[in-house]
mmCIF file as gemmi writes it, N, C-alpha and C atoms, coordinates in Angstrom:
data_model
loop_
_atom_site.group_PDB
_atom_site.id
_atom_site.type_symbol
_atom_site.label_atom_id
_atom_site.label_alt_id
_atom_site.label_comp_id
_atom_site.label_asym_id
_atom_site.label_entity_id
_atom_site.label_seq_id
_atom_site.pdbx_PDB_ins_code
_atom_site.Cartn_x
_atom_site.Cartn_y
_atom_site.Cartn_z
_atom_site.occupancy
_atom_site.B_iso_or_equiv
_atom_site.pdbx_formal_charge
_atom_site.auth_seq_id
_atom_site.auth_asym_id
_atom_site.pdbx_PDB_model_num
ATOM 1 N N . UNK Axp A 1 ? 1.314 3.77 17.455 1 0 ? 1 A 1
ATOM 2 C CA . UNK Axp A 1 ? 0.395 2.662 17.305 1 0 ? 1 A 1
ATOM 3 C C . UNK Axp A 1 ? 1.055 1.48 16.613 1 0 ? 1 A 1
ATOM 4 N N . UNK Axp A 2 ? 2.24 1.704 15.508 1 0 ? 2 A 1
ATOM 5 C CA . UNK Axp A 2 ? 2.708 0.903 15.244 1 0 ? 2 A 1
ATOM 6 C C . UNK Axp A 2 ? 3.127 -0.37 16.203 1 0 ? 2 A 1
ATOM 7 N N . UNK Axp A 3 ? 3.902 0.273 16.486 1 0 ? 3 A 1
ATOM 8 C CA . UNK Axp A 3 ? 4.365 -0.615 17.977 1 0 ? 3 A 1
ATOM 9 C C . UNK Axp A 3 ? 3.952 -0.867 18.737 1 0 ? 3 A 1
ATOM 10 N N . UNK Axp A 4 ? 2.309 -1.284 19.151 1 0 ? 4 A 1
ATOM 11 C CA . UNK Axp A 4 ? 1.465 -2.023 19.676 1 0 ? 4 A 1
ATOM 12 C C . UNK Axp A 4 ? 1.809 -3.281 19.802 1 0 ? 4 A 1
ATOM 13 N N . UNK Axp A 5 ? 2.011 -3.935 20.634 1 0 ? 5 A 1
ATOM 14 C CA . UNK Axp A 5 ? 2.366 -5.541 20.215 1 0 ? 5 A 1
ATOM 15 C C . UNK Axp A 5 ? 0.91 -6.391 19.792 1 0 ? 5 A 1
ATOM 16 N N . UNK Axp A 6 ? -0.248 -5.729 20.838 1 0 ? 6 A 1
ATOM 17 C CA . UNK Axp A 6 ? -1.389 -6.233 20.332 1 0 ? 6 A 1
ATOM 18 C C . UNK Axp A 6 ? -2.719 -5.457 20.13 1 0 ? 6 A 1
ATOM 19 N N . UNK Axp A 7 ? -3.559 -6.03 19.179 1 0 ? 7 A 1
ATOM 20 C CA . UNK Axp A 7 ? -4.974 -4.821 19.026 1 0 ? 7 A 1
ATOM 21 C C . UNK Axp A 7 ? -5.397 -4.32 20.123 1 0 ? 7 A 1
ATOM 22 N N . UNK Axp A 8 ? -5.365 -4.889 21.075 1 0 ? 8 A 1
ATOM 23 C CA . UNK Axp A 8 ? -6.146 -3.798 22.413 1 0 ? 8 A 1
ATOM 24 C C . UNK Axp A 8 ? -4.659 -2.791 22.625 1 0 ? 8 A 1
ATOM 25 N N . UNK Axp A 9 ? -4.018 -3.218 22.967 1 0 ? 9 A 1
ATOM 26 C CA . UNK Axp A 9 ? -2.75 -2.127 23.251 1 0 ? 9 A 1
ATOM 27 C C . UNK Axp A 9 ? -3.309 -1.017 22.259 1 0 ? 9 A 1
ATOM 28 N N . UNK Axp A 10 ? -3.08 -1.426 21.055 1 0 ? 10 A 1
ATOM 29 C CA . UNK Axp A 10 ? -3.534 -0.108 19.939 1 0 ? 10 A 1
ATOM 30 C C . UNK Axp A 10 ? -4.888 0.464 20.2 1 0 ? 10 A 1
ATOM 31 N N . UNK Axp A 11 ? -5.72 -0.073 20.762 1 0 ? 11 A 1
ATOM 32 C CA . UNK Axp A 11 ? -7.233 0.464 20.993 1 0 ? 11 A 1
ATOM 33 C C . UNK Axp A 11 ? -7.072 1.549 22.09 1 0 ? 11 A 1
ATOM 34 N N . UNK Axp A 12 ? -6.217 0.992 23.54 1 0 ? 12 A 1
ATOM 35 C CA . UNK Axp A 12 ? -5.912 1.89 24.613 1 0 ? 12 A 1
ATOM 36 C C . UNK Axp A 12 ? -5.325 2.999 24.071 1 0 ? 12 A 1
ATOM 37 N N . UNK Axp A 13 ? -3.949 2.701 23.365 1 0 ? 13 A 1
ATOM 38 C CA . UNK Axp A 13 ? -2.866 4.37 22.719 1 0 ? 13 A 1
ATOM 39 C C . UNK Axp A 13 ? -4.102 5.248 21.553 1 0 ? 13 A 1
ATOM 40 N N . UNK Axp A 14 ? -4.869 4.351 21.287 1 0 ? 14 A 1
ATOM 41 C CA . UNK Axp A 14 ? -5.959 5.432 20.406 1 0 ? 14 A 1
ATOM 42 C C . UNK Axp A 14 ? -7.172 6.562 21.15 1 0 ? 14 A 1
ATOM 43 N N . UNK Axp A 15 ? -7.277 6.012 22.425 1 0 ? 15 A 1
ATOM 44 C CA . UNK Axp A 15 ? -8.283 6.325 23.36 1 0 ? 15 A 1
ATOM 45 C C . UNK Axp A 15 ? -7.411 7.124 24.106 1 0 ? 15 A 1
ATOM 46 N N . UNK Axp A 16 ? -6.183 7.909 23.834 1 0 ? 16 A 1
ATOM 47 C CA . UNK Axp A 16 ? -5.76 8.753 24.316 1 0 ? 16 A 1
ATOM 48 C C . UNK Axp A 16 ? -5.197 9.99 23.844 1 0 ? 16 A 1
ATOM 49 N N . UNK Axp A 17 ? -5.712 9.82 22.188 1 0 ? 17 A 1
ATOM 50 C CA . UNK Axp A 17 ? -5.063 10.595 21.21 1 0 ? 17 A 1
ATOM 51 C C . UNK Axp A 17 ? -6.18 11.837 20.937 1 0 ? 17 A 1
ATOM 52 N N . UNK Axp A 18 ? -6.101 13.041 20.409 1 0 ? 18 A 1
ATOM 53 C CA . UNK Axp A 18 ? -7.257 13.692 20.139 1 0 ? 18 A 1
ATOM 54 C C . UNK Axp A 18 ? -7.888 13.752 18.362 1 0 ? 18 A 1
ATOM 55 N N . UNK Axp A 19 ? -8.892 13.814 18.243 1 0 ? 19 A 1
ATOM 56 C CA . UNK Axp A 19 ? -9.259 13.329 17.402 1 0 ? 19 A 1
ATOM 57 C C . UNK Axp A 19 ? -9.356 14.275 16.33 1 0 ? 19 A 1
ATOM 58 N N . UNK Axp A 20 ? -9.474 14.132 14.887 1 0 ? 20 A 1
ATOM 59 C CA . UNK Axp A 20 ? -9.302 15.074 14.296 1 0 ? 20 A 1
ATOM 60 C C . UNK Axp A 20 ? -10.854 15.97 14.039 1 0 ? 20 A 1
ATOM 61 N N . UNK Axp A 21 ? -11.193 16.81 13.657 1 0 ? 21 A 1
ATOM 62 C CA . UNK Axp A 21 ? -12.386 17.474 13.478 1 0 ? 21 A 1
ATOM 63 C C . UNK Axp A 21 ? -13.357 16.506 12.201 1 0 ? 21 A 1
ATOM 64 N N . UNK Axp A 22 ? -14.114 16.375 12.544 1 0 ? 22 A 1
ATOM 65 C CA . UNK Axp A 22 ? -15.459 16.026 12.07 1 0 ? 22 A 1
ATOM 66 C C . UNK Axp A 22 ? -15.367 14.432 11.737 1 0 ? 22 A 1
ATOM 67 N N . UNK Axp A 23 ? -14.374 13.98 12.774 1 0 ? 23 A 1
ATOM 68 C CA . UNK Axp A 23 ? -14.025 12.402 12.867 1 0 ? 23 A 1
ATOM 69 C C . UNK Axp A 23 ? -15.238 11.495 12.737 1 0 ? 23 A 1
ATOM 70 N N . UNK Axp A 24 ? -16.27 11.937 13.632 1 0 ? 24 A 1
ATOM 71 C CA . UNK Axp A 24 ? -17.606 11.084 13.085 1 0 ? 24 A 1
ATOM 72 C C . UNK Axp A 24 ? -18.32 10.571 11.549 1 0 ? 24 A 1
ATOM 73 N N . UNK Axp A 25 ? -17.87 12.135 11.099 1 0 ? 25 A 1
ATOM 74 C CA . UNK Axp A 25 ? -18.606 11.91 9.509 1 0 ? 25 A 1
ATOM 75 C C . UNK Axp A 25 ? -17.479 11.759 8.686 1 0 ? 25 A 1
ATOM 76 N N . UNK Axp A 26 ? -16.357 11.291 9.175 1 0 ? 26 A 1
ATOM 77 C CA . UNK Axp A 26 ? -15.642 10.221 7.949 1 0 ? 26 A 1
ATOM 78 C C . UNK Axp A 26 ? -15.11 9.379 8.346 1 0 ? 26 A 1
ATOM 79 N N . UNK Axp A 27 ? -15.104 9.037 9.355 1 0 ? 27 A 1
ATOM 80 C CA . UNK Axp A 27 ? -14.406 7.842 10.029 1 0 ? 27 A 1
ATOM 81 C C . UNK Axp A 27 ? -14.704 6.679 9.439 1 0 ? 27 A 1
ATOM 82 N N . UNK Axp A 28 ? -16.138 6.172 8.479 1 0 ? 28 A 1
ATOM 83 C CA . UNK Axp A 28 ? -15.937 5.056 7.637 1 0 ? 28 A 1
ATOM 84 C C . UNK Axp A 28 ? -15.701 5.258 6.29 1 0 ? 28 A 1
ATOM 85 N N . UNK Axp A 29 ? -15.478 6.441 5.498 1 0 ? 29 A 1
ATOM 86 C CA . UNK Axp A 29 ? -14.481 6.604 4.29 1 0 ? 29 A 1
ATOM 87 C C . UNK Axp A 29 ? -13.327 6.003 4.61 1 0 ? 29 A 1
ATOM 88 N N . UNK Axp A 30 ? -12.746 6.471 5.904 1 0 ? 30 A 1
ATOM 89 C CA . UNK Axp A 30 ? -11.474 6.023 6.378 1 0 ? 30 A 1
ATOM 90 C C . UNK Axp A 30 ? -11.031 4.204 6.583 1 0 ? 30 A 1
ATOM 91 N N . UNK Axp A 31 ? -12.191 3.699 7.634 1 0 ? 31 A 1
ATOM 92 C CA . UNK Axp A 31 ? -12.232 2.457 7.299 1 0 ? 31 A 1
ATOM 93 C C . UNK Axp A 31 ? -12.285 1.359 5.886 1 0 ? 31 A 1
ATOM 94 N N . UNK Axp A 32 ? -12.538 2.297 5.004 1 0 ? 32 A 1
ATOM 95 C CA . UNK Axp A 32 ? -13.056 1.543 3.776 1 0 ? 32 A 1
ATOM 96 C C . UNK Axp A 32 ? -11.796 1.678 2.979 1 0 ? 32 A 1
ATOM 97 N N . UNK Axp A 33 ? -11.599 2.545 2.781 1 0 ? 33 A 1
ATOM 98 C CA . UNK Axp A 33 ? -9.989 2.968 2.377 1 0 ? 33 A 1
ATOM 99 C C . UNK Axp A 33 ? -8.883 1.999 2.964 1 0 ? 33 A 1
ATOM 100 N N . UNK Axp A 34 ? -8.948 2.121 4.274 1 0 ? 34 A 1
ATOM 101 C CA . UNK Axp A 34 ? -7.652 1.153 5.089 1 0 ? 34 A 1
ATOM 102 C C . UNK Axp A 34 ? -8.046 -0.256 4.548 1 0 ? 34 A 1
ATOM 103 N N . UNK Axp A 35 ? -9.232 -0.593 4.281 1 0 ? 35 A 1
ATOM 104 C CA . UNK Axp A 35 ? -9.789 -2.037 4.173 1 0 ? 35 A 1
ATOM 105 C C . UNK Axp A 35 ? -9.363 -2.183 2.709 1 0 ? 35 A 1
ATOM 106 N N . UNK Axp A 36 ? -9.607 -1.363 1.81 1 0 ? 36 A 1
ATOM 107 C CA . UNK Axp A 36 ? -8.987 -1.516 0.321 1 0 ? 36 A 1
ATOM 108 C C . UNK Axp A 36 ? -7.87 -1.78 0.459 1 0 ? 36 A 1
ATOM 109 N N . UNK Axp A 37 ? -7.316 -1.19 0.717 1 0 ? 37 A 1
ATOM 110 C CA . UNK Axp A 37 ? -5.492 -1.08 0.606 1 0 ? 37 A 1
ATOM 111 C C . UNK Axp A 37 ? -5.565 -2.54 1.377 1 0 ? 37 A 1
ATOM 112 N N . UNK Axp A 38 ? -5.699 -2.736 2.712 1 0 ? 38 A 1
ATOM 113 C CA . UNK Axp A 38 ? -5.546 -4.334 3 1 0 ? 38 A 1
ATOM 114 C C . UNK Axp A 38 ? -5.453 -5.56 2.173 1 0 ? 38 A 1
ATOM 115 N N . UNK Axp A 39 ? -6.86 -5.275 1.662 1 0 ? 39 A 1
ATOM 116 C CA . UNK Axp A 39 ? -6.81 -6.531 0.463 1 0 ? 39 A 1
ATOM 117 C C . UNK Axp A 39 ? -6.217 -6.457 -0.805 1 0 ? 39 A 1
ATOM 118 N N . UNK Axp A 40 ? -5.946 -5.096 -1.261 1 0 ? 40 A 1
ATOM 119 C CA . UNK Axp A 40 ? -5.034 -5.343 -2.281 1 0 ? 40 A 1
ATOM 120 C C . UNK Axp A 40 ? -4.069 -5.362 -2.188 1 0 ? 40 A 1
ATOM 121 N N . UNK Axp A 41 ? -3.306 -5.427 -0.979 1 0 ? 41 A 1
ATOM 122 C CA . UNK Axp A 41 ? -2.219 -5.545 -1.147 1 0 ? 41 A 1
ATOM 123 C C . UNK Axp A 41 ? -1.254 -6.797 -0.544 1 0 ? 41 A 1
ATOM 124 N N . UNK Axp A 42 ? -2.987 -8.065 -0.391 1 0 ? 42 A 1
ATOM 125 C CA . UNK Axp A 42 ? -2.534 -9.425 -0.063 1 0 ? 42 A 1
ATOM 126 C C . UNK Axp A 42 ? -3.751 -10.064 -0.493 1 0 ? 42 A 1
ATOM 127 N N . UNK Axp A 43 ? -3.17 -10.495 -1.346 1 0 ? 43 A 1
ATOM 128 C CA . UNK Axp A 43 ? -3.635 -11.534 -2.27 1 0 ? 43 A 1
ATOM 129 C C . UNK Axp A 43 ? -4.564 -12.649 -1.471 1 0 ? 43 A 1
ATOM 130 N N . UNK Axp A 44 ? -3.54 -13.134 -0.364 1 0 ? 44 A 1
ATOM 131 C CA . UNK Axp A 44 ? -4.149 -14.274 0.433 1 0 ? 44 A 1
ATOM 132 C C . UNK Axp A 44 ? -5.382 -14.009 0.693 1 0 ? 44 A 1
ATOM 133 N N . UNK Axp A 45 ? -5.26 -12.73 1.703 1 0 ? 45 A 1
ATOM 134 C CA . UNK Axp A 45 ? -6.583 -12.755 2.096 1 0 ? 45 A 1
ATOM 135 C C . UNK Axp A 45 ? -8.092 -11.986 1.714 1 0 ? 45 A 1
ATOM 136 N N . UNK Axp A 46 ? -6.946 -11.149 0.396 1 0 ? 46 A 1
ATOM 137 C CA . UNK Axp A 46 ? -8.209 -11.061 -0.703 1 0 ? 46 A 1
ATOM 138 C C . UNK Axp A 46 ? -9.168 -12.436 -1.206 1 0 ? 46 A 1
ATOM 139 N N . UNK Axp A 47 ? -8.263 -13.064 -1.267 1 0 ? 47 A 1
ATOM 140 C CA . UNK Axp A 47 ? -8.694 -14.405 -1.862 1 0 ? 47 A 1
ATOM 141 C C . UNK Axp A 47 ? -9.968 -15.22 -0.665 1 0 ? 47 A 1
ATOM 142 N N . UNK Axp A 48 ? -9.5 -14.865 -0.002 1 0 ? 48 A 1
ATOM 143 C CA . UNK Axp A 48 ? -10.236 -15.057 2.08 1 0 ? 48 A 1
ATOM 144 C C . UNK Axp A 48 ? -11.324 -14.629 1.51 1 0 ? 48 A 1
ATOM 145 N N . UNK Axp A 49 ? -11.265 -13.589 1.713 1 0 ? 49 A 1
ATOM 146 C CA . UNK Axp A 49 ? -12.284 -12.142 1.466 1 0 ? 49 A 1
ATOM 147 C C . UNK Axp A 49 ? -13.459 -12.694 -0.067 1 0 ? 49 A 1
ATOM 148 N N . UNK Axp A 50 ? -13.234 -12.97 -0.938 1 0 ? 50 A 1
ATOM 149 C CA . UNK Axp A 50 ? -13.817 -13.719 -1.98 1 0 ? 50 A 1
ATOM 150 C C . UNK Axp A 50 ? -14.542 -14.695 -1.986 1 0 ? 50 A 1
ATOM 151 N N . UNK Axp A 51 ? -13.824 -15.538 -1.254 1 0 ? 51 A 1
ATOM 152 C CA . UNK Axp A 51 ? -14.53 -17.104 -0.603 1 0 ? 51 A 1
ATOM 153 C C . UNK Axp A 51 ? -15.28 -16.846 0.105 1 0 ? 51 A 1
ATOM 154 N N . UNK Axp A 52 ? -15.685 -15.904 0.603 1 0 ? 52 A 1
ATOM 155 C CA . UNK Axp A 52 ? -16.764 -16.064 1.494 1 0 ? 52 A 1
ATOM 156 C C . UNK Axp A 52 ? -18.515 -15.714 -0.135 1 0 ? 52 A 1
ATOM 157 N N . UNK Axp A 53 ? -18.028 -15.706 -0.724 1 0 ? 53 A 1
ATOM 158 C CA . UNK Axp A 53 ? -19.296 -15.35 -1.806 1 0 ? 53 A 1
ATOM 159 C C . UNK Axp A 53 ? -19.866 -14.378 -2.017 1 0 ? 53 A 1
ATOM 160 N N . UNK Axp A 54 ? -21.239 -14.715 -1.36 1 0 ? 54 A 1
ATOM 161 C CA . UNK Axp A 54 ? -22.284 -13.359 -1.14 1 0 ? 54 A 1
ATOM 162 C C . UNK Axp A 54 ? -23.043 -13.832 0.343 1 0 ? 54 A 1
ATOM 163 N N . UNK Axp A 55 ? -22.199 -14.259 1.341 1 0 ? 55 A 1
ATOM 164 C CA . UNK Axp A 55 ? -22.688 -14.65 2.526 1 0 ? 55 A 1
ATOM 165 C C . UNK Axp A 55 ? -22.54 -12.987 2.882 1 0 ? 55 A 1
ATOM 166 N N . UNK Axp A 56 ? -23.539 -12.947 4.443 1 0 ? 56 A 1
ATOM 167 C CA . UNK Axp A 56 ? -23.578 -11.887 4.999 1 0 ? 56 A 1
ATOM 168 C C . UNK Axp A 56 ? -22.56 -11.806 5.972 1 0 ? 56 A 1
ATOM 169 N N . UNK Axp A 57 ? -22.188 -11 6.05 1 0 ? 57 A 1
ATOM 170 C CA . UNK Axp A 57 ? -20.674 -10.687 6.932 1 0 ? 57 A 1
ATOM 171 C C . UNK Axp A 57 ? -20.888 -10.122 8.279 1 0 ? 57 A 1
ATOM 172 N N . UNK Axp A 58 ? -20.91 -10.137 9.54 1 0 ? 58 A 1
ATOM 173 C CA . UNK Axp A 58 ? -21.179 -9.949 10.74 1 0 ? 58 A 1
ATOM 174 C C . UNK Axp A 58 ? -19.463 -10.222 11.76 1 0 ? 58 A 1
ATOM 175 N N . UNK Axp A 59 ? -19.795 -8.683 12.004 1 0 ? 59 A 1
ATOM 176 C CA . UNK Axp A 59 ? -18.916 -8.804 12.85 1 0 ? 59 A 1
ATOM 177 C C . UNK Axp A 59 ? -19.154 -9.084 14.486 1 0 ? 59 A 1
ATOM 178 N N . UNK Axp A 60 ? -19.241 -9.935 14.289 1 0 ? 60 A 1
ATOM 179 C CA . UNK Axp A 60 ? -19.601 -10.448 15.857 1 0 ? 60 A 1
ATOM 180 C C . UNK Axp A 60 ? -18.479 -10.462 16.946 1 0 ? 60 A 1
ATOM 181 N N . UNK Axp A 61 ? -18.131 -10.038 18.28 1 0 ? 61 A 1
ATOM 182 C CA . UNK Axp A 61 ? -17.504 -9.264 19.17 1 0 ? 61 A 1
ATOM 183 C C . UNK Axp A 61 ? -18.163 -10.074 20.665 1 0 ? 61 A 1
ATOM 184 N N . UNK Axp A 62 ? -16.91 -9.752 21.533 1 0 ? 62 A 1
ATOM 185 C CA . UNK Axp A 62 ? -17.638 -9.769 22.837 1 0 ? 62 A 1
ATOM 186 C C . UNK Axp A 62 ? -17.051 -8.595 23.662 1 0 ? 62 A 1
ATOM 187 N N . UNK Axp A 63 ? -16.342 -7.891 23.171 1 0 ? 63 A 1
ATOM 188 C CA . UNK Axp A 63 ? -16.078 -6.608 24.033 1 0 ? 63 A 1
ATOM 189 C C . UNK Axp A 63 ? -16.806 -5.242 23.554 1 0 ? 63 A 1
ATOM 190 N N . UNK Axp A 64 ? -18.743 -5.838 23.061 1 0 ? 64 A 1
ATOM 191 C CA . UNK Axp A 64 ? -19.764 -5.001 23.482 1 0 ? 64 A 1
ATOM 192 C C . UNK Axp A 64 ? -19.473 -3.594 22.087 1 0 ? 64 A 1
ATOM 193 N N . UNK Axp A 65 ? -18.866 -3.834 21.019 1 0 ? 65 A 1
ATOM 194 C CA . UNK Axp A 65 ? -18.783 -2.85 19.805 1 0 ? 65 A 1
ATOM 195 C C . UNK Axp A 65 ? -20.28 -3.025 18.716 1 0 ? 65 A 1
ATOM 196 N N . UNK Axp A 66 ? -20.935 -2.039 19.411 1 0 ? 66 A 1
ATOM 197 C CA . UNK Axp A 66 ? -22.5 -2.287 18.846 1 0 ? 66 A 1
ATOM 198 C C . UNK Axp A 66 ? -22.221 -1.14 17.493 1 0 ? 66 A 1
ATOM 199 N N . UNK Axp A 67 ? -21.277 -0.624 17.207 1 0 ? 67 A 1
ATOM 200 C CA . UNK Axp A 67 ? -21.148 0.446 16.136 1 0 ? 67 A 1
ATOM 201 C C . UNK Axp A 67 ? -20.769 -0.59 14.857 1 0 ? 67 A 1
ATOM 202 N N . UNK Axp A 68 ? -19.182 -0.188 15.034 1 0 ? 68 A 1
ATOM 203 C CA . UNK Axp A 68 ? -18.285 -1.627 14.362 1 0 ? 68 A 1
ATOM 204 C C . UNK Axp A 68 ? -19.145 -3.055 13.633 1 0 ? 68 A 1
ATOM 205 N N . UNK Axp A 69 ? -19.383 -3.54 14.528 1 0 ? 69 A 1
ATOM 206 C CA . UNK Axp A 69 ? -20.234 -4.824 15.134 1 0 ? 69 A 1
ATOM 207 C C . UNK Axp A 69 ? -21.543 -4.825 15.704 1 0 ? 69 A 1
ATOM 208 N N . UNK Axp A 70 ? -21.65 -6.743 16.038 1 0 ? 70 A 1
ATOM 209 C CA . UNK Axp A 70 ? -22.682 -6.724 16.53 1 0 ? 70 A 1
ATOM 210 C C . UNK Axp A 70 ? -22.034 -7.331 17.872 1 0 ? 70 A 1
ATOM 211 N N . UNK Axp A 71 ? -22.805 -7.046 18.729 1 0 ? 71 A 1
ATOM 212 C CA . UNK Axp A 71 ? -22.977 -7.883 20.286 1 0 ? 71 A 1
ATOM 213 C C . UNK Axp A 71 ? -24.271 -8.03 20.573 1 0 ? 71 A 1
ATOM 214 N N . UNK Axp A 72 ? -23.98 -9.412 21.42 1 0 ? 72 A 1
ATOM 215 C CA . UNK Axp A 72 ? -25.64 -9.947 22.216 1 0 ? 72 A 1
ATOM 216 C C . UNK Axp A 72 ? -26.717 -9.847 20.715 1 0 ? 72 A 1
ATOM 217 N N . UNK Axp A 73 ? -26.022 -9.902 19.401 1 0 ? 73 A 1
ATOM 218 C CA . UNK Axp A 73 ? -27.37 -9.346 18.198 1 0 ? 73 A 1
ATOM 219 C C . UNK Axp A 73 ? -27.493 -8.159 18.305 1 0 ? 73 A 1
ATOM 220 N N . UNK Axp A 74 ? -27.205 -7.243 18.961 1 0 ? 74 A 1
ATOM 221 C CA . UNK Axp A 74 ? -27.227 -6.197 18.351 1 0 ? 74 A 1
ATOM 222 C C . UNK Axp A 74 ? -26.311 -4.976 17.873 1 0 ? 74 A 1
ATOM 223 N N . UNK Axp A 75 ? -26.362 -4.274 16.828 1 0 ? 75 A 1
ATOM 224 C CA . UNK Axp A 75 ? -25.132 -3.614 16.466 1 0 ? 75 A 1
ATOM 225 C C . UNK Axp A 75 ? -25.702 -2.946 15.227 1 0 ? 75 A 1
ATOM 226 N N . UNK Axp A 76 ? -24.77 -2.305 14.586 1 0 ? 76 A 1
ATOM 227 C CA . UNK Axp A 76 ? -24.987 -1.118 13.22 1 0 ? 76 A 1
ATOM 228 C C . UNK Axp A 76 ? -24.025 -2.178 12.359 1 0 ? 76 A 1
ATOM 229 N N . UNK Axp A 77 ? -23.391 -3.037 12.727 1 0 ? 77 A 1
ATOM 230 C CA . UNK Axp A 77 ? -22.239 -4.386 11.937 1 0 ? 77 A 1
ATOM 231 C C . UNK Axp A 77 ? -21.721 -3.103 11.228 1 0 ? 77 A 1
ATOM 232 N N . UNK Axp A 78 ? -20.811 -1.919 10.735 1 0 ? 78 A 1
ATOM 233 C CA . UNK Axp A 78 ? -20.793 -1.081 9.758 1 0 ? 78 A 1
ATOM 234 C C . UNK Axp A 78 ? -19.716 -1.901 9.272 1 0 ? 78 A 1
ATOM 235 N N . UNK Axp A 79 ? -18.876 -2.654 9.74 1 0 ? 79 A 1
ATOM 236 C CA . UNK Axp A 79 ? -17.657 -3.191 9.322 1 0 ? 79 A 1
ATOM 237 C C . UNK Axp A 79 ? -17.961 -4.255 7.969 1 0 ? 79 A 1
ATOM 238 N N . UNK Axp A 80 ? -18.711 -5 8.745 1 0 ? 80 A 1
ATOM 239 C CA . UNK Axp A 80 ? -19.663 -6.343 7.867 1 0 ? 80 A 1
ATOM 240 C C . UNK Axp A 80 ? -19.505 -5.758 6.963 1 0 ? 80 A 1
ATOM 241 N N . UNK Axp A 81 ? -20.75 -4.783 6.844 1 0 ? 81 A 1
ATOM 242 C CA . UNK Axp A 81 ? -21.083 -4.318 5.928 1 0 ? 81 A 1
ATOM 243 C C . UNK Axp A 81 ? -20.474 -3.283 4.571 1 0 ? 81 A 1
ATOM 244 N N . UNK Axp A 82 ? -19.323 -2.936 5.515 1 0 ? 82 A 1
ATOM 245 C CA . UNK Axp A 82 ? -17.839 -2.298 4.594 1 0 ? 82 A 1
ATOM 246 C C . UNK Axp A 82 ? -17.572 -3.684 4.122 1 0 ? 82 A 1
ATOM 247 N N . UNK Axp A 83 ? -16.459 -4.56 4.689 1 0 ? 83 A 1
ATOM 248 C CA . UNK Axp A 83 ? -16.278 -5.606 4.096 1 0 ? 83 A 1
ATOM 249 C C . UNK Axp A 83 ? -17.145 -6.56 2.607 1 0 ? 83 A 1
ATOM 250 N N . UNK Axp A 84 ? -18.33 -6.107 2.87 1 0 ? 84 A 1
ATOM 251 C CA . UNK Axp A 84 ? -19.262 -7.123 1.761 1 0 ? 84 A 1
ATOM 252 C C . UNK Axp A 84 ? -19.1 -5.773 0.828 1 0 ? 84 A 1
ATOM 253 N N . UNK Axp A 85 ? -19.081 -4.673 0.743 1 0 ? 85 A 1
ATOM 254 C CA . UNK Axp A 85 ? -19.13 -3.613 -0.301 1 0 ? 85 A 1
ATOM 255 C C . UNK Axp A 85 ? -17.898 -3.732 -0.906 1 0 ? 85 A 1
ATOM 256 N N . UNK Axp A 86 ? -16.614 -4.009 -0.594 1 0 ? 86 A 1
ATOM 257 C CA . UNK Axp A 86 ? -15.153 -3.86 -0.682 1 0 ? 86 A 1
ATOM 258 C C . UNK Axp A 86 ? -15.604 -5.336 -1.385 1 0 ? 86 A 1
ATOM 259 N N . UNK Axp A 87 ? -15.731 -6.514 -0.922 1 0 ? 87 A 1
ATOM 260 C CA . UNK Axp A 87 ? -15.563 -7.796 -1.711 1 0 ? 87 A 1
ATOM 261 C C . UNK Axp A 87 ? -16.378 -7.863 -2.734 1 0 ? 87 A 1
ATOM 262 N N . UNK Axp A 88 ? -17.395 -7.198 -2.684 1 0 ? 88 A 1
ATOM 263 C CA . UNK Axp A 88 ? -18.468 -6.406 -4.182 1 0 ? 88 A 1
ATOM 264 C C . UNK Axp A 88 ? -17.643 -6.286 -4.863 1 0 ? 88 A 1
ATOM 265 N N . UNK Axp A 89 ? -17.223 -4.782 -5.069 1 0 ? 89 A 1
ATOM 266 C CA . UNK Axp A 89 ? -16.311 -4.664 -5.468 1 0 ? 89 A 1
ATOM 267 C C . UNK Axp A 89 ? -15.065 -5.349 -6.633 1 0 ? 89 A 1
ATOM 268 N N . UNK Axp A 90 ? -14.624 -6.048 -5.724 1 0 ? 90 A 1
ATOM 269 C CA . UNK Axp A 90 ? -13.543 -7.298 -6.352 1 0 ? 90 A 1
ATOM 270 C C . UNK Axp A 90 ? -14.384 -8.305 -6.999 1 0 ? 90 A 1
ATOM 271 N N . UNK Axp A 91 ? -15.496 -8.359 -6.483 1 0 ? 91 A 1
ATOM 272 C CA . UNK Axp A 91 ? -16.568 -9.63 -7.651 1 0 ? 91 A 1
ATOM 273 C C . UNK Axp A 91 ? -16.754 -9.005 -9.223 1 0 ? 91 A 1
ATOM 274 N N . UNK Axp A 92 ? -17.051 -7.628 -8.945 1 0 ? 92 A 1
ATOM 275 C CA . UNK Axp A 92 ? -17.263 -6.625 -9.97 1 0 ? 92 A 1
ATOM 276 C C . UNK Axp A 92 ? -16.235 -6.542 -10.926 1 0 ? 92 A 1
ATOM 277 N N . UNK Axp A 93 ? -14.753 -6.86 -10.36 1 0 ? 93 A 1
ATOM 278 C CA . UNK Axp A 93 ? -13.627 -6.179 -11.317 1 0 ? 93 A 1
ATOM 279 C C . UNK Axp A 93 ? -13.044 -8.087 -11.813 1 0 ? 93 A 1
ATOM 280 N N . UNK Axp A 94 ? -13.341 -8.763 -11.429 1 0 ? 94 A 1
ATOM 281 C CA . UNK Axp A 94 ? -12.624 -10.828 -11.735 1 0 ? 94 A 1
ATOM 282 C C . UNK Axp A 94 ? -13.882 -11.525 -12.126 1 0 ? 94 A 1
């Protein structure tokens, strides 16, 4: 996956891999984790991530990720909503 040149490339090599057992019920520990480590370990776009305040975060999409995201308005946004918990977070600790 490293060597994806781009996010869909990595989306296709993931959609061919097998998944590990009980992938559903942690797959957003996992996201939240990868998303920590992201921002701490760049300043910039921690700083990104900050500026946005206490606006609501929506991941809005057009290749139809109603989990992730939203499309057409509708979706579970879980990402958004990781993201605003993670920048919590950093409001909590500065």
């Amino acid at each position: 996956m490293r060597l994806a040149k781009t996010p869909g490339w990595a989306k296709r090599i993931g959609r061919s891999v097998k998944l590990i057992e009980n992938w559903e019920g942690i797959k957003e520990s996992i996201m939240e984790e990868l998303l920590r480590s992201k921002f701490d370990n760049n300043e910039l776009i921690r700083e990104k991530l900050l500026a946005t305040g206490d606006a609501f975060l929506e991941e809005g999409n057009t290749w139809r990720d109603r989990e992730w995201g939203v499309y057409n308005g509708q979706g579970k946004n879980k990402l958004g909503f990781l993201l605003m918990k993670v920048r919590d977070s950093y409001n909590r600790m500065y």
